[in-house]
C-alpha positions in Angstrom: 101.0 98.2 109.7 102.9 94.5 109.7 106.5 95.1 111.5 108.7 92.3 111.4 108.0 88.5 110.7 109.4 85.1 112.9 107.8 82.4 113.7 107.4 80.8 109.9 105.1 83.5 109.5 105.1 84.8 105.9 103.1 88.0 104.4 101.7 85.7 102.0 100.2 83.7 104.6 99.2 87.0 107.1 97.6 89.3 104.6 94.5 87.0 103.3 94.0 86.0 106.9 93.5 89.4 107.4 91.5 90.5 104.6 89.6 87.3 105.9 88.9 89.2 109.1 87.7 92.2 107.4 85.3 91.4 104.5 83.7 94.5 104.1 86.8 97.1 104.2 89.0 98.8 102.3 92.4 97.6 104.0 95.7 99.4 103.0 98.4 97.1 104.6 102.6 98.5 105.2 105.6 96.5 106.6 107.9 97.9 108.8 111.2 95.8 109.0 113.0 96.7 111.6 117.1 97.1 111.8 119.0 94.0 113.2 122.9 93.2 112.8 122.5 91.6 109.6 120.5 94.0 107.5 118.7 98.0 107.8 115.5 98.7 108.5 112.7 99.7 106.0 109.1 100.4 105.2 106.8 99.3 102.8 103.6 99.4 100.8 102.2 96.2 100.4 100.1 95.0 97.5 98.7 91.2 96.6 99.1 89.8 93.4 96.1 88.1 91.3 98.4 84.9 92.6 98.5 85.7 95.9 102.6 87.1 96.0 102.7 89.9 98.1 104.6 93.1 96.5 107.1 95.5 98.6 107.4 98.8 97.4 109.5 100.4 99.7 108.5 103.9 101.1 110.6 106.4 102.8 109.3 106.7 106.7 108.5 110.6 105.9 105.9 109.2 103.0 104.5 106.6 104.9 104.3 109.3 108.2 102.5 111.7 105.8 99.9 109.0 105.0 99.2 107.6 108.4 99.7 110.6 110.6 99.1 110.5 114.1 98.8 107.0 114.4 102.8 106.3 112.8 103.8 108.2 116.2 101.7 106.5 118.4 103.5 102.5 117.6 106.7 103.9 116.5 109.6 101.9 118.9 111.8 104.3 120.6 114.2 101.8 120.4 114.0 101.4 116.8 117.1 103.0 115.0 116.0 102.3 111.5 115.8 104.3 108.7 112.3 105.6 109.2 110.2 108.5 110.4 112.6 111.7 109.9 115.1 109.3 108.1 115.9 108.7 104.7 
């Protein structure tokens, strides 16, 4: 789970570095973009193309709760007021 991007960072720079970093595994990667003034908050699958572009499908936070469990409670920010966990 990727939340929020700064810094120049880009998914299409992050992801290989971290497929890089894990050779040998089967890595599932989801963005969590977090609510600001400017735009809402929202979850994502994330999927590399044969190219290298990196895919957003975006996932409601009860899916993407349902398929992480546990460990979706454990990061989520109590500050966070996005549309996530028990949101749309």
């Amino acid at each position: 789970m990727l939340s929020g991007l700064g810094g120049g960072c880009t998914l299409e720079k992050l992801l290989p570095l971290l497929r890089d970093e894990y050779p040998d595994e089967a890595v599932d990667f989801f963005f969590h973009m977090p609510s600001d003034w400017a735009a809402l908050g929202y979850y994502a699958a994330l999927t590399v193309g044969s190219d290298g572009t990196v895919v957003e499908t975006r996932m409601a936070g009860d899916t993407l709760a349902a398929r992480l469990g546990p460990t979706l409670y454990a990061t989520e920010d109590p500050d966070d007021e996005s549309w996530g966990w028990g949101g749309a």
